[in-house]
N, C-alpha and C positions, 0 to 999 in steps of 0.2 A: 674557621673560614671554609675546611672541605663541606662542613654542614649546610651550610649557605649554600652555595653551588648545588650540593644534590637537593637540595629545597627549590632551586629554580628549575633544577633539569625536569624533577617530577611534576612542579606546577606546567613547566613547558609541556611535558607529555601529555598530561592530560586536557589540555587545551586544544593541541595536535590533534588528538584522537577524538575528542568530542568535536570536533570541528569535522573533523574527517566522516564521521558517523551520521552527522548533519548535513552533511551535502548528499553524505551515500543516500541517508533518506527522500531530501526531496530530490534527486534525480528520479529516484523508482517513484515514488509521489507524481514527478509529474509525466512520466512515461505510462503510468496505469490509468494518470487519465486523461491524456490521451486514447490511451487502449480502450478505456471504457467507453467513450465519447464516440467510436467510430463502432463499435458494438451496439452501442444505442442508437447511432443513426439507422442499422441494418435493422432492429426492431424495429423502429419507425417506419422503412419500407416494408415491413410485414413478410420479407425472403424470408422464412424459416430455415433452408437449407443453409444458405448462406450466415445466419445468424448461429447456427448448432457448429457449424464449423470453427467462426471464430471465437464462438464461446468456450469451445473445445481449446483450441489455441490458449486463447485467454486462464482456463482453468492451468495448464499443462504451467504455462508463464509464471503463472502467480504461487506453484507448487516452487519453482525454482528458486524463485525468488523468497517466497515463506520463509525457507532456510538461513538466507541470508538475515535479511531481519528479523526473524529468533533473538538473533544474539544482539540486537540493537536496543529492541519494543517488546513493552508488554505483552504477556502471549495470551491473555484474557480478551486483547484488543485485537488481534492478529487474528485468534479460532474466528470471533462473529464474520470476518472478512471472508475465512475458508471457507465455512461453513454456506455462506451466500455466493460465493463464485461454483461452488459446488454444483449449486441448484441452476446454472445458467444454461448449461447442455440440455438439460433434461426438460426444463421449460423453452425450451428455443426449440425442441424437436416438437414439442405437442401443442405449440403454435400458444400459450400461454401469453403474448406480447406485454398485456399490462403488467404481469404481476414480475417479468420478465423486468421491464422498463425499472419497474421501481425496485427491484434489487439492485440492479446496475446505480441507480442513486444512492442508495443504500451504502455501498460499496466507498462509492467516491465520499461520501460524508462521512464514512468511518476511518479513511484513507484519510482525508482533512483534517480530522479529529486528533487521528495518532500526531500529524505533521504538525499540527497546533500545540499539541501538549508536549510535545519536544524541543519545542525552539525554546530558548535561553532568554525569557521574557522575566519581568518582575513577579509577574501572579504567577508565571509555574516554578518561580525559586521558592516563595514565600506564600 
């Protein structure tokens, strides 16, 4: 019978904890795009000052955050993310807007992708 019990407690747990994991993600999910969304508008007005700043922001954010989801997500899916916020300063200072624009897409697609491939659906069990 004690075997029974600790068979629920650990089903419990990790139920808990996957559930816990899955909120943590799509909270950051949809706070970066957010983030990303009002970074692209400032593209779209063509401020470059304005846009190197919150790219900068945005880079500094998303380092923080990397950490955290490390230990959640793939980190084959994570680096394409870094490596593209990376480039967001440095294109926003030398007024690059297009190619600026479609990393920020870039971002959020890969952002949606990880969030996709997480949720607890029939195609990502089987």
């Amino acid at each position: 019978m004690k075997r029974m019990w600790l068979s629920v407690g650990l089903i419990a747990a990790v139920v808990l904890i996957s559930a816990g994991a899955l909120l943590m993600l799509t909270n950051i999910k949809n706070d970066f795009d957010s983030r990303f969304d009002s970074l692209y508008l400032l593209v779209e007005r063509g401020d470059n000052a304005a846009s190197a700043s919150a790219a900068k922001e945005l880079t500094e954010y998303w380092m923080y955050k990397h950490h955290i989801l490390c230990r959640i997500v793939r980190h084959t899916q994570l680096d394409q993310i870094t490596l593209a916020v990376a480039r967001f300063e440095p294109l926003a200072i030398y007024g690059e807007n297009g190619e600026l624009a479609a990393e920020i897409t870039r971002c959020k697609l890969l952002l949606e992708d990880i969030w996709d491939s997480e949720m607890p659906t029939f195609t990502n069990i089987f």
